[in-house]
C-alpha positions as CSV (number, residue, x, y, z in Angstrom):
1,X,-13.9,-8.0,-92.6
2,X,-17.0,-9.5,-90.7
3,X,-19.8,-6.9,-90.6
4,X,-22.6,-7.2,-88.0
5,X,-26.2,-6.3,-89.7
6,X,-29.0,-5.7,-88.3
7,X,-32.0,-7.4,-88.7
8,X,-33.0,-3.7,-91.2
9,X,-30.2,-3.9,-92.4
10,X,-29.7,-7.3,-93.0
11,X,-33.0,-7.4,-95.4
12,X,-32.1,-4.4,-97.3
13,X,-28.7,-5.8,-97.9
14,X,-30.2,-9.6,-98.5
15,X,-32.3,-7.8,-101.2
16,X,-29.6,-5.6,-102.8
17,X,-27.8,-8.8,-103.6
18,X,-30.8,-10.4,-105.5
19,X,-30.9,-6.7,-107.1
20,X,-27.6,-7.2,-108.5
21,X,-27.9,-10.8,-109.7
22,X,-31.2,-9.6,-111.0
23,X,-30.1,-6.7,-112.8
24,X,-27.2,-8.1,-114.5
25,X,-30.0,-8.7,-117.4
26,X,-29.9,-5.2,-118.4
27,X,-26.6,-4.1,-119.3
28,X,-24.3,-7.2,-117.9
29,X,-25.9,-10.1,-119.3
30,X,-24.3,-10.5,-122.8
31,X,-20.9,-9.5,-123.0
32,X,-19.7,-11.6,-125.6
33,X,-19.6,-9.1,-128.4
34,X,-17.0,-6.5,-126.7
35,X,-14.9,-5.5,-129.0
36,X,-15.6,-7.6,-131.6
37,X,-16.4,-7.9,-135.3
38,X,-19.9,-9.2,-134.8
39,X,-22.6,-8.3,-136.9
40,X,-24.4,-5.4,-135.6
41,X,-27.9,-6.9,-135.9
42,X,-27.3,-10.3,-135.1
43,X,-29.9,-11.5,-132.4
44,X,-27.9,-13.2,-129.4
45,X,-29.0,-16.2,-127.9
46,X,-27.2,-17.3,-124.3
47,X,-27.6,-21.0,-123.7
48,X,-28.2,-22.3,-120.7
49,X,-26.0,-24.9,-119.0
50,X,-26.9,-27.6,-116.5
51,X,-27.0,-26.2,-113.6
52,X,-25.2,-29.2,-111.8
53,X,-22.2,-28.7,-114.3
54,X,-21.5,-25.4,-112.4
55,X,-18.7,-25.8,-109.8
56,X,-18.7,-24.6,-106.9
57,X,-15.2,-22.7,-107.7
58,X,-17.1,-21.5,-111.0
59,X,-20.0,-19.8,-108.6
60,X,-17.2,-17.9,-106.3
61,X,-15.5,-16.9,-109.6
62,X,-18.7,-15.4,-111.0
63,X,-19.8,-14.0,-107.8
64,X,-16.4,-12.3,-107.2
65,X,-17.3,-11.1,-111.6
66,X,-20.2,-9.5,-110.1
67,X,-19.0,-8.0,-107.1
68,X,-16.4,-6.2,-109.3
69,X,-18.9,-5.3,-112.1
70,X,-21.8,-4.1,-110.3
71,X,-20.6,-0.9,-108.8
72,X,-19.1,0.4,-112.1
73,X,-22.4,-0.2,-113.8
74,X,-23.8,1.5,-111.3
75,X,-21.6,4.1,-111.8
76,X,-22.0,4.4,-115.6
77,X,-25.5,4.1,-116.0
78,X,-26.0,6.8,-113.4
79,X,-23.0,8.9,-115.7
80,X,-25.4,8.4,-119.0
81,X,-28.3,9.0,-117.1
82,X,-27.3,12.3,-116.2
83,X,-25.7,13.0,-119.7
84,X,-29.1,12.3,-121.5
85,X,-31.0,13.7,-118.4
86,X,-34.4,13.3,-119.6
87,X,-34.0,10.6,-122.1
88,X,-34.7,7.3,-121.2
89,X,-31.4,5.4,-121.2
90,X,-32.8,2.9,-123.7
91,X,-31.1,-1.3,-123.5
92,X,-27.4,-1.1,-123.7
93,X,-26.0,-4.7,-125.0
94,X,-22.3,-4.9,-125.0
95,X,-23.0,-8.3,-127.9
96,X,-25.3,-5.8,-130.0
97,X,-23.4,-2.9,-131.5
98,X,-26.8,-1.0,-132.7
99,X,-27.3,-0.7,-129.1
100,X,-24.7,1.1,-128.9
101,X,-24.2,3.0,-132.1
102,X,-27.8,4.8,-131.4
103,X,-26.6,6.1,-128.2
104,X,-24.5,9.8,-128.1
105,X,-21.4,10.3,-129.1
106,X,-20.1,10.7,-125.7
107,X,-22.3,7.8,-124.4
108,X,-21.3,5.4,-126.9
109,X,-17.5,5.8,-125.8
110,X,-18.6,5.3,-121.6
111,X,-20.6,2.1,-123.0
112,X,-17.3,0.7,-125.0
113,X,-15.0,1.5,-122.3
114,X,-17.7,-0.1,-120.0
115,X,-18.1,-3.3,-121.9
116,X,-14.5,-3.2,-122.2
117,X,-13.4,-3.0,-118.5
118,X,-16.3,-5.3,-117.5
119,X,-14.8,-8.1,-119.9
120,X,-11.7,-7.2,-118.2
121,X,-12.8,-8.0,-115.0
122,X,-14.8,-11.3,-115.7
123,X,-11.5,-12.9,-117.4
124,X,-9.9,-11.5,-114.1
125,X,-11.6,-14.2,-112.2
126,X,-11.0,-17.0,-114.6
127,X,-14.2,-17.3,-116.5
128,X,-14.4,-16.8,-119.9
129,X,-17.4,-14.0,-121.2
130,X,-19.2,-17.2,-122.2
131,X,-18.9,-19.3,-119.3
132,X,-19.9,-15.8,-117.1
133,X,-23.3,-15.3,-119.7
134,X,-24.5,-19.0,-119.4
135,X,-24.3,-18.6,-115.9
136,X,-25.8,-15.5,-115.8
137,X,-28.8,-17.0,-118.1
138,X,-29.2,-20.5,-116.4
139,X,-29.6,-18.1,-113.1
140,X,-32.3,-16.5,-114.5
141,X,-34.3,-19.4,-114.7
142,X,-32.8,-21.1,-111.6
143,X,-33.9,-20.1,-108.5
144,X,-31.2,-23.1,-107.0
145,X,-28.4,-21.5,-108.7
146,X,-29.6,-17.7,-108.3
147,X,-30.2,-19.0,-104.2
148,X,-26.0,-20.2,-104.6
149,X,-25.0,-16.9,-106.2
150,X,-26.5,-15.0,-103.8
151,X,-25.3,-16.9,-100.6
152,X,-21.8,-16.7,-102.1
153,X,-22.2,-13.0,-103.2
154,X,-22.9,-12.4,-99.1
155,X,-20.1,-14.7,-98.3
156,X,-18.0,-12.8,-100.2
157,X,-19.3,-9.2,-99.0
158,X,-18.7,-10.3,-95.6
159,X,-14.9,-11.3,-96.1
């Protein structure tokens, strides 16, 4: 479906998409630990990868990831929000489980079935939760690569 912005429009759409490649640090980035036995304090470190080595098929894939993710985050971190109300939500890292055992009862168990859904949807699009983090964290200090998510992300959106 083409869609016709304008030039308003355009610029608040342009910088919605760098939102969501941006915000994917918060509770996106490290996905890795769903579900798993990892250590509860373990520190996670996400390498970066060449930039280069990421295909062009490997940028729609991730950029499709995100398109699926984002609105669900959205949609949960606006459900804790108001479940907290005037609590800050504090970092929620699907890789760190003390970031999740601190939270409510009833927030810890939107949070799983978050991380859980969101791993889901990466392997969807045929990236691994690894392959989807390194991207995520060579992005972050790309602006090349963050420039190709982003022109793919309103390829995409356009579609």
């Amino acid at each position: 479906m083409n869609r016709n912005f304008h030039k308003k429009d355009s610029l608040s759409y342009r910088n919605r998409i760098r939102s969501t490649t941006g915000s994917l640090a918060g509770i996106l980035v490290l996905l890795s630990g769903c579900g798993s036995n990892s250590p509860s304090n373990s520190r996670t470190s996400i390498p970066t990868v060449s930039p280069e080595s990421i295909k062009t098929e490997d940028i729609t894939n991730y950029a499709s990831a995100v398109m699926a993710i984002e609105p669900r985050r959205q949609e949960i971190y606006a459900q804790i929000q108001s479940i907290v109300k005037k609590q800050q939500v504090s970092e929620i890292n699907c890789t760190k489980r003390d970031t999740i055992s601190r939270l409510p009862g009833d927030v810890q168990k939107i949070a799983v079935a978050y991380c859980n859904q969101a791993k889901k949807d990466i392997e969807s699009y045929k990236l691994t939760i690894t392959q989807f983090n390194q991207i995520t964290a060579t992005a972050q200090g790309n602006p090349n690569l963050e420039k190709r998510i982003q022109t793919e992300l309103i390829r995409l959106n356009q579609r």
